[in-house]
C-alpha positions as CSV (number, residue, x, y, z in Angstrom):
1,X,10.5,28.8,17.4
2,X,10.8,28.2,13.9
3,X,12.1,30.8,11.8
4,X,11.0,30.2,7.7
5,X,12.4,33.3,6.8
6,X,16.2,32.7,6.3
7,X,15.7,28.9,4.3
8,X,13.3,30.7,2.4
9,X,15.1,33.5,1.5
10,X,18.0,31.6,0.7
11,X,16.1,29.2,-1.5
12,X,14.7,32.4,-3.4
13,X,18.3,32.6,-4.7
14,X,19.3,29.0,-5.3
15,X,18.6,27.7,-9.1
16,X,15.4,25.8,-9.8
17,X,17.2,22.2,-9.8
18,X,18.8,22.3,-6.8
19,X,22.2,20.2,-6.7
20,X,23.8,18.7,-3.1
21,X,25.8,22.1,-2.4
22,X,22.5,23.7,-2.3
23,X,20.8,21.4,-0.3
24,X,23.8,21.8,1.9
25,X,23.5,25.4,2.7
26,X,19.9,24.9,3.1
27,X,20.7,22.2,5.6
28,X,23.2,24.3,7.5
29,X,20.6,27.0,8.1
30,X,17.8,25.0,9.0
31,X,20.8,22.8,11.9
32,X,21.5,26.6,13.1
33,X,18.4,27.4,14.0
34,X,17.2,24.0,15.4
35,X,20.3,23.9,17.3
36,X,20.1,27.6,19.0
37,X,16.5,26.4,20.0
38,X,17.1,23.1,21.1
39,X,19.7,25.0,23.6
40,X,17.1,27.4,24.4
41,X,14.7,25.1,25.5
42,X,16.9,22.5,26.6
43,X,16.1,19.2,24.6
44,X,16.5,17.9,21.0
45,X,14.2,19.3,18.6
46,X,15.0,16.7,15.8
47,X,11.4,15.2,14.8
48,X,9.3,17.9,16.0
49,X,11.6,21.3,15.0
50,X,9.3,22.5,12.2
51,X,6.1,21.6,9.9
52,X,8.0,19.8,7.6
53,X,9.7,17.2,10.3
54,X,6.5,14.7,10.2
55,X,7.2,14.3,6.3
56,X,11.1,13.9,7.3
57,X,12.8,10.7,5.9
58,X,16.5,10.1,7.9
59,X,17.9,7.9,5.2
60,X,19.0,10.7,2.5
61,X,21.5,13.1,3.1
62,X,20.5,16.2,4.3
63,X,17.2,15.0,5.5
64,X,16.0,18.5,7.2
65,X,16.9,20.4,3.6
66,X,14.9,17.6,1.8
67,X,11.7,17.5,4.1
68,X,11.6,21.2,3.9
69,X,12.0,21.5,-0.1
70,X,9.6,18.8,-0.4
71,X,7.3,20.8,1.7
72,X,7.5,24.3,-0.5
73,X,7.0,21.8,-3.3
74,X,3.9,20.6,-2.1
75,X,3.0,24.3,-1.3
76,X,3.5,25.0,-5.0
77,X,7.3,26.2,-5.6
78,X,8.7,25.4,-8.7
79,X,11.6,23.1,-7.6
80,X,13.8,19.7,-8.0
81,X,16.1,18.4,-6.6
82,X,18.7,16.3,-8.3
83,X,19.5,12.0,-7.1
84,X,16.7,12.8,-4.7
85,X,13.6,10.7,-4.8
86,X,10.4,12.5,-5.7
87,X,7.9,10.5,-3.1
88,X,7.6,11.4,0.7
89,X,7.9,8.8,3.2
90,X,4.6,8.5,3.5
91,X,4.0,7.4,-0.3
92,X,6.8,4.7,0.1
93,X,4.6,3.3,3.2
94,X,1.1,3.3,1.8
95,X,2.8,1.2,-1.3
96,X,4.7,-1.0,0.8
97,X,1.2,-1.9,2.2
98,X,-0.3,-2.8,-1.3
99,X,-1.1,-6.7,-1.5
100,X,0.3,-6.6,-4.7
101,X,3.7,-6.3,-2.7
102,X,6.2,-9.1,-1.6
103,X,8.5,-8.5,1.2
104,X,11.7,-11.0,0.6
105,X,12.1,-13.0,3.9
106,X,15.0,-12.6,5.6
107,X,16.9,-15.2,8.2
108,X,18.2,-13.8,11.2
109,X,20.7,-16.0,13.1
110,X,22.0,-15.1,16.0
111,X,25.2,-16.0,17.8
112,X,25.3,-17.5,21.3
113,X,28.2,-17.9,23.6
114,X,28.7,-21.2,25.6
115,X,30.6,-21.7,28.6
116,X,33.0,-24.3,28.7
């Protein structure tokens, strides 16, 4: 299902720092190929695509490029990315579970109609 060989072997090619354009083209492979499988098998594929989606974090741009650059990172590559945080998901969860941690409360109000 997956096929490593076309992000990888345009990553081979791309500098060391890697900019937005380059995460780009590294995202518009990876949609390609998640997209012609999804129609194959006939459901979205977002989430469970590829072994980098569990490290996938959908609040950057480009999160498919990011998860899988993280990933050849962890595997050893020699790579950055630039205005890209260097933690995984995962990292900003165990922290946000420290003691030593405040979450700010928030009030919620919500509106409610009334008939007249």
């Amino acid at each position: 299902m997956w096929n490593e060989e076309r992000p990888l072997e345009l990553l081979k090619h791309m500098p060391q720092v890697l900019t937005a354009e380059n995460l780009a083209q590294i995202q518009q492979v990876i949609d390609n190929d998640k997209f012609l499988n999804s129609q194959r098998l006939r459901g979205d594929l977002c989430g469970r695509y590829a072994p980098f989606c569990k490290s996938c974090d959908k609040s950057v741009l480009k999160p498919c490029a990011v998860a899988y650059v993280r990933m050849k990172i962890k595997e050893g590559m020699e790579l950055k990315m630039e205005d890209i945080p260097s933690e995984t998901p995962e990292e900003n969860v165990e922290s946000a579970g420290q003691k030593d941690s405040v979450a700010p409360s928030k009030k919620i109000r919500i509106a409610v109609a009334r008939k007249k």
